[in-house]
Backbone as CSV, one residue per row, in Angstrom:
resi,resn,N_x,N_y,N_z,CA_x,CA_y,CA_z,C_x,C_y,C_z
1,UNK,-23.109,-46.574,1.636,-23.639,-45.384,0.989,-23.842,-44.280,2.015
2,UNK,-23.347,-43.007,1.727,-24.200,-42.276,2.551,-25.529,-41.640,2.024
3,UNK,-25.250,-41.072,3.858,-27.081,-40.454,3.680,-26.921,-39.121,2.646
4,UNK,-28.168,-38.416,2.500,-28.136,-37.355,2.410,-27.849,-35.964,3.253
5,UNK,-28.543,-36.417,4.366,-28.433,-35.943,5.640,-26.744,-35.267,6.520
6,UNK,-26.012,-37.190,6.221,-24.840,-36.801,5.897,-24.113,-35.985,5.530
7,UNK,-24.322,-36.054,3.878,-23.716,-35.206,3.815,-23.824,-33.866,3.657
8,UNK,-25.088,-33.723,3.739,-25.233,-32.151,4.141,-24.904,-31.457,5.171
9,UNK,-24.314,-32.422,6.105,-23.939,-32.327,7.221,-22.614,-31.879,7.059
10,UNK,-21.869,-32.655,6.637,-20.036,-32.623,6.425,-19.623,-31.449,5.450
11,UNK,-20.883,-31.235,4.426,-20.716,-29.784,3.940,-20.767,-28.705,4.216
12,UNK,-21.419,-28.308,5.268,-21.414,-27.270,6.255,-20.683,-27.101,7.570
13,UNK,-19.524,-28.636,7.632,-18.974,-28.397,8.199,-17.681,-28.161,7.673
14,UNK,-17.148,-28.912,6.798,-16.364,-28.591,6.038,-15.487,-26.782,5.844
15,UNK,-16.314,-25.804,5.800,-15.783,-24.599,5.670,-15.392,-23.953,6.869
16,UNK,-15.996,-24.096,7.712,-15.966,-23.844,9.281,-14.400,-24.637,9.590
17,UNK,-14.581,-25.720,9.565,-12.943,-26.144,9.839,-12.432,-26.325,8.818
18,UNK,-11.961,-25.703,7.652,-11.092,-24.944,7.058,-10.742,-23.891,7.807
19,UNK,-11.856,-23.219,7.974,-11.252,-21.626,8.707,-10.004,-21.706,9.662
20,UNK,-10.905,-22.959,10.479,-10.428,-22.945,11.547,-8.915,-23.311,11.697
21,UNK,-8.795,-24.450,10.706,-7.503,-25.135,10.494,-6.494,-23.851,10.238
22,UNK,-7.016,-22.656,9.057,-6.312,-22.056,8.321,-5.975,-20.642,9.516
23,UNK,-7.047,-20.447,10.380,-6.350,-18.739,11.105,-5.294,-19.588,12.262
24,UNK,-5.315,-20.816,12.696,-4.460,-21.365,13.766,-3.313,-21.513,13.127
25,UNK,-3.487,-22.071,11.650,-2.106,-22.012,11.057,-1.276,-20.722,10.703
26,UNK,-2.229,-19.769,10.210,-1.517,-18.024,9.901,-1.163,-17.847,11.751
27,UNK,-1.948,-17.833,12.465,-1.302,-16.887,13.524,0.019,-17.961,13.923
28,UNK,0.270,-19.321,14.002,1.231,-19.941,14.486,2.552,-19.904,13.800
29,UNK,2.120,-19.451,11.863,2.945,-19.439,11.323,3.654,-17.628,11.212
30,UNK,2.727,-17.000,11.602,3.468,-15.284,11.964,4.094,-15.610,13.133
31,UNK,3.838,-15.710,14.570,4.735,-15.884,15.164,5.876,-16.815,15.011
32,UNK,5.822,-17.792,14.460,7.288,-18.701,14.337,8.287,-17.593,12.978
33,UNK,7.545,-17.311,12.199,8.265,-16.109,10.974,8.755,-14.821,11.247
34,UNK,8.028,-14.127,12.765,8.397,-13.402,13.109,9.801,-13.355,14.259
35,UNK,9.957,-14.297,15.099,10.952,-14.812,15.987,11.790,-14.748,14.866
36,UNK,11.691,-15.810,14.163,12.804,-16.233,13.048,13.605,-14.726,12.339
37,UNK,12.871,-13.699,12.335,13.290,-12.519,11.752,13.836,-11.588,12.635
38,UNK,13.503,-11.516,13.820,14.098,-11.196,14.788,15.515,-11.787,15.162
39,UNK,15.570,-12.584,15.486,16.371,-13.702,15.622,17.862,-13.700,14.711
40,UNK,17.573,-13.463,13.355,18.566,-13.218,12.065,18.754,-11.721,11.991
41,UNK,18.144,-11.110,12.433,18.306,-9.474,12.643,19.614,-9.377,13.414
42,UNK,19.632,-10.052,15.437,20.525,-9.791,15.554,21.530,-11.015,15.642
43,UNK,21.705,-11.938,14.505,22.753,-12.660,14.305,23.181,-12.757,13.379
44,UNK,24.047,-12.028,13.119,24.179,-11.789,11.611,25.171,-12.831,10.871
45,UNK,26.051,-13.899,11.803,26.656,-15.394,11.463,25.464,-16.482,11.642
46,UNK,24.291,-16.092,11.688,23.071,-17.181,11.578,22.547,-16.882,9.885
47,UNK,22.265,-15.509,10.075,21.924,-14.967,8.432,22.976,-16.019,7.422
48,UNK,24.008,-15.535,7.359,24.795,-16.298,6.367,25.019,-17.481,5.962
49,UNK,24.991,-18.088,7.575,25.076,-19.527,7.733,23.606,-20.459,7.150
50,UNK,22.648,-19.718,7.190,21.143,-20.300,6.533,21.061,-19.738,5.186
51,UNK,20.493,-20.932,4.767,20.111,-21.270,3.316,19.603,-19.782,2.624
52,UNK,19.632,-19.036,1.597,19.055,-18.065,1.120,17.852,-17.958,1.122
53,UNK,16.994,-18.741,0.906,15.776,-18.480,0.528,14.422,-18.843,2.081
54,UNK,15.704,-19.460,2.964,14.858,-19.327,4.617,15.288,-18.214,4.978
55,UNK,16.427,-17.594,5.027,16.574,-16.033,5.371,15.682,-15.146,4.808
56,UNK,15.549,-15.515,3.192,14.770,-14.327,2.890,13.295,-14.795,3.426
57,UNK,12.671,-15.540,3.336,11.213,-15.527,4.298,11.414,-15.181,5.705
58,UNK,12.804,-14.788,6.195,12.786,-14.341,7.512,13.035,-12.872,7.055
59,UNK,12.620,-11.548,6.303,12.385,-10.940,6.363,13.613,-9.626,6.979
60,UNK,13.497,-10.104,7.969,15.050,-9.353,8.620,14.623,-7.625,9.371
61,UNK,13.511,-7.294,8.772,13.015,-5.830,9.419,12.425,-5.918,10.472
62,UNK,12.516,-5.225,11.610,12.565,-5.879,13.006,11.140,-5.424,13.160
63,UNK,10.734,-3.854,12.506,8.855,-3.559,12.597,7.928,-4.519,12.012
64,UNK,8.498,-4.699,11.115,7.728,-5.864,10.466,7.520,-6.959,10.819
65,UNK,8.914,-7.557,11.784,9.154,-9.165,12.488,8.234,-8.340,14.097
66,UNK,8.190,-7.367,14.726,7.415,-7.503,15.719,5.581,-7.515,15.231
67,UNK,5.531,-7.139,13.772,4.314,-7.155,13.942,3.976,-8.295,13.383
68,UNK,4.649,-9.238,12.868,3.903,-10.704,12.970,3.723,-11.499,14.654
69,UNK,5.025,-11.090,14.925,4.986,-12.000,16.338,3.911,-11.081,17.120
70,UNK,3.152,-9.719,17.038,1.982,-9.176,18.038,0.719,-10.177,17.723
71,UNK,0.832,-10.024,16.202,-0.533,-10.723,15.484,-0.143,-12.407,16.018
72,UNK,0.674,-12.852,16.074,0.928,-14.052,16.182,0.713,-14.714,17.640
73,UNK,1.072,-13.768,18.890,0.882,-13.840,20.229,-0.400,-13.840,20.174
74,UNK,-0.972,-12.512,19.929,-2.288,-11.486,20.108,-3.337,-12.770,19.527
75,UNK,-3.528,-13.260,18.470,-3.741,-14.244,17.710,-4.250,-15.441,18.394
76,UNK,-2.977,-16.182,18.925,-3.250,-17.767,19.235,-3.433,-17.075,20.567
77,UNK,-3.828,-16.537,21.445,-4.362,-16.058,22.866,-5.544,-16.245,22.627
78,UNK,-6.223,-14.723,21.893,-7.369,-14.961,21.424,-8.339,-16.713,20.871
79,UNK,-7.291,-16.995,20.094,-8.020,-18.832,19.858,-7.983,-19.239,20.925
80,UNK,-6.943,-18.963,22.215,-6.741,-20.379,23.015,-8.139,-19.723,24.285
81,UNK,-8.367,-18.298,24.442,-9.076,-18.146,25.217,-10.876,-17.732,24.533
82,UNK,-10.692,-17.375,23.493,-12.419,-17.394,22.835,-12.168,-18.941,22.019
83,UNK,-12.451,-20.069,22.708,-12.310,-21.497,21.846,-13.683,-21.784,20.426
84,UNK,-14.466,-20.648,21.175,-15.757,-21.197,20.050,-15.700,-20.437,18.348
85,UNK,-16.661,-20.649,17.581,-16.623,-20.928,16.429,-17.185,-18.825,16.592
86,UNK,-17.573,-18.309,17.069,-17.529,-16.905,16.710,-16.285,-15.778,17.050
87,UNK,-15.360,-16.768,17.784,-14.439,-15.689,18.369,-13.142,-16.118,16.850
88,UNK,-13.351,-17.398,16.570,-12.518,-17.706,15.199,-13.166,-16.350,14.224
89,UNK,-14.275,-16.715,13.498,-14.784,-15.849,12.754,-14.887,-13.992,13.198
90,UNK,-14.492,-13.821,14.137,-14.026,-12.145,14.620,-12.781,-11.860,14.103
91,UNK,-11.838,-13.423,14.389,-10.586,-13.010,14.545,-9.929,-13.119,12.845
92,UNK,-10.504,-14.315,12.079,-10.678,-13.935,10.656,-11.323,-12.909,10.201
93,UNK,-12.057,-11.950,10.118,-12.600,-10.842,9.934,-11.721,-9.828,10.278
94,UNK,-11.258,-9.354,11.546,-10.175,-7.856,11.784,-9.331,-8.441,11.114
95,UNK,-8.453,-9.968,11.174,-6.961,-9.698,10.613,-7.468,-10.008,9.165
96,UNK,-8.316,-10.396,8.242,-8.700,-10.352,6.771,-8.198,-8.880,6.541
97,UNK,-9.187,-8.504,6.989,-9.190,-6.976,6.627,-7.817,-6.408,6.695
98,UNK,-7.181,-6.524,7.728,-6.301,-5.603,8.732,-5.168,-5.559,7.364
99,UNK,-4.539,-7.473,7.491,-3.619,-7.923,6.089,-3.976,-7.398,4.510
100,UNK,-4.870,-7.216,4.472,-5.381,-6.843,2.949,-5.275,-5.418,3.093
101,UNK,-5.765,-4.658,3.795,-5.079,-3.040,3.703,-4.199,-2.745,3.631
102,UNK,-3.079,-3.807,4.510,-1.575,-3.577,4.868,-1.051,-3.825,3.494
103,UNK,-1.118,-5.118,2.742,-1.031,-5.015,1.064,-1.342,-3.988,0.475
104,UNK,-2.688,-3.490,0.795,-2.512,-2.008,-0.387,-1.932,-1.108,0.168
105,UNK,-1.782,-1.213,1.574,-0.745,0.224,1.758,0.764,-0.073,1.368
106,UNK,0.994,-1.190,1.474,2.396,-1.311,0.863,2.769,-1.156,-0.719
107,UNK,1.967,-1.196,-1.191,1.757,-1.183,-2.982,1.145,0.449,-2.856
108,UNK,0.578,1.521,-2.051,0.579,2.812,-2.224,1.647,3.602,-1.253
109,UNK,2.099,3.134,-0.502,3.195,4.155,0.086,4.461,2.914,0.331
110,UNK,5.462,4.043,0.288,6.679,2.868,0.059,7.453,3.023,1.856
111,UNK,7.268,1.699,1.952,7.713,1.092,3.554,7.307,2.227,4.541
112,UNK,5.761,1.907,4.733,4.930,2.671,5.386,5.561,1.987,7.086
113,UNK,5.379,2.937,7.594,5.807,2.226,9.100,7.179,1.835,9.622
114,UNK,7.968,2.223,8.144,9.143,1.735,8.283,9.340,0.518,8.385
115,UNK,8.336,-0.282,7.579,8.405,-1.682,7.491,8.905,-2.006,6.012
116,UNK,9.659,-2.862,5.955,10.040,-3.395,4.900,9.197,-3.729,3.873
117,UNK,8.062,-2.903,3.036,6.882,-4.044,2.226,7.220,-3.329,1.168
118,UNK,7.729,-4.662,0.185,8.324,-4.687,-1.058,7.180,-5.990,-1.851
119,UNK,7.186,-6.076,-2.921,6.941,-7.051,-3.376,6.300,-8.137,-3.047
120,UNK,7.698,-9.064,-2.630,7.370,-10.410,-1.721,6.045,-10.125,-0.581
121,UNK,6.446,-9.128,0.447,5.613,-9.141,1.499,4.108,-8.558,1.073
122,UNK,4.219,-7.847,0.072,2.827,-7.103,-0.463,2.400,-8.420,-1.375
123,UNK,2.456,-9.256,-1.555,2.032,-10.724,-2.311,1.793,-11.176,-0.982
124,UNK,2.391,-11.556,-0.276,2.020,-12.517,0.692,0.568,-11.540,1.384
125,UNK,0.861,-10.727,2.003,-0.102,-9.867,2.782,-1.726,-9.961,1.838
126,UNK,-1.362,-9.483,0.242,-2.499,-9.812,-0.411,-2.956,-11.601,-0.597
127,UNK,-2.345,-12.046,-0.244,-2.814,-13.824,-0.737,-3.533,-13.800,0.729
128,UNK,-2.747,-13.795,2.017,-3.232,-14.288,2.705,-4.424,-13.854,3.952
129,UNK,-4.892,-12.343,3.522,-5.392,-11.910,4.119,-6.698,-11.759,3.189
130,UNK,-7.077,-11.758,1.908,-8.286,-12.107,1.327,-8.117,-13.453,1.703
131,UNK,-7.312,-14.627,1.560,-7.925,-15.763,1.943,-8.792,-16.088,3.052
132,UNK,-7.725,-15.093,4.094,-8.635,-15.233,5.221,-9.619,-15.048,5.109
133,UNK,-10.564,-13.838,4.723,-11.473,-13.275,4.219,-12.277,-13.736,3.782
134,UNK,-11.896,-14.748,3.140,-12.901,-15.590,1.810,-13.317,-16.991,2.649
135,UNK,-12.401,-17.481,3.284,-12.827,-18.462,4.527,-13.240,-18.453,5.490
136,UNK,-13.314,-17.331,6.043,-14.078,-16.785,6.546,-15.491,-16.495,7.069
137,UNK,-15.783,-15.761,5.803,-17.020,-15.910,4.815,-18.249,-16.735,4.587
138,UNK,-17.128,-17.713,3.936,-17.610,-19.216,3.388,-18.439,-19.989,5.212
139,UNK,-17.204,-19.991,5.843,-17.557,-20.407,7.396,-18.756,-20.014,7.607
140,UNK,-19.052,-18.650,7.784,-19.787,-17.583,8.576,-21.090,-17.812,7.917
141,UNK,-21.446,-18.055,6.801,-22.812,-18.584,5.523,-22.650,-19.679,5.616
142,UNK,-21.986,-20.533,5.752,-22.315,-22.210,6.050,-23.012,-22.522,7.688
143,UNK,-22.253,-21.564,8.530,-22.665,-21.688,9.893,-24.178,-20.833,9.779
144,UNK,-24.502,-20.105,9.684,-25.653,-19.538,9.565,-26.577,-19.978,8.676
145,UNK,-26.765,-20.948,7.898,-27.573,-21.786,6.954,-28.209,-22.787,7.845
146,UNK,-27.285,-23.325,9.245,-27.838,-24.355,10.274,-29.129,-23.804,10.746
């Protein structure tokens, strides 16, 4: 049986590493998405030769593929050199925000930056930058309840 103690324990930890699991996975997965778009940009017998629907998550707009791989460098630096539980929750907080504006600016001006944000990328940008946001959050009120 467990305690109570327990699990009041594993519940407050629980959101905290979500976070944590989830901004190591966005920044590891922008930089590997961003290379990848770079990469098919200038090979254009790699484009063809890959499956349709991995090309199209490789994006192919080179402003757009450097600004995952900045966030993606910029990103896992930041984790690998602030290791503790407030430099996570900073770094979910600017890029929450940062991604969720970038969604509405792509849904109010058309390929702001000269970035490719159509649709697809204005969905993704909105999913995954309130998520961040929201896990965030959750972290930041579970950690502060201790």
């Amino acid at each position: 049986m467990t305690t109570a103690a327990a699990l009041s324990t594993r519940q407050r930890l629980s959101w905290p590493l979500a976070q944590s699991l989830y901004v190591w996975f966005v920044m590891a997965g922008l930089l590997v998405q961003g290379l990848g778009s770079l990469v098919l940009d200038f090979n254009a017998g790699l484009r063809r030769a890959m499956p349709y629907l991995l090309a199209s998550l490789m994006n192919g707009n080179p402003p757009h593929a450097w600004l995952h791989v900045a966030w993606g460098i910029g990103g896992l630096l930041y984790l690998l050199i602030d290791r503790g539980f407030n430099g996570r929750i900073r770094l979910g907080f600017v890029f929450g925000i940062f991604y969720t504006l970038l969604g509405f600016l792509g849904i109010a001006v058309h390929d702001p930056f000269n970035m490719r944000l159509e649709f697809p990328e204005n969905l993704f940008h909105l999913t995954v930058g309130p998520l961040m946001l929201l896990l965030t959050t959750m972290a930041f009120r579970h950690h502060a309840k201790r």
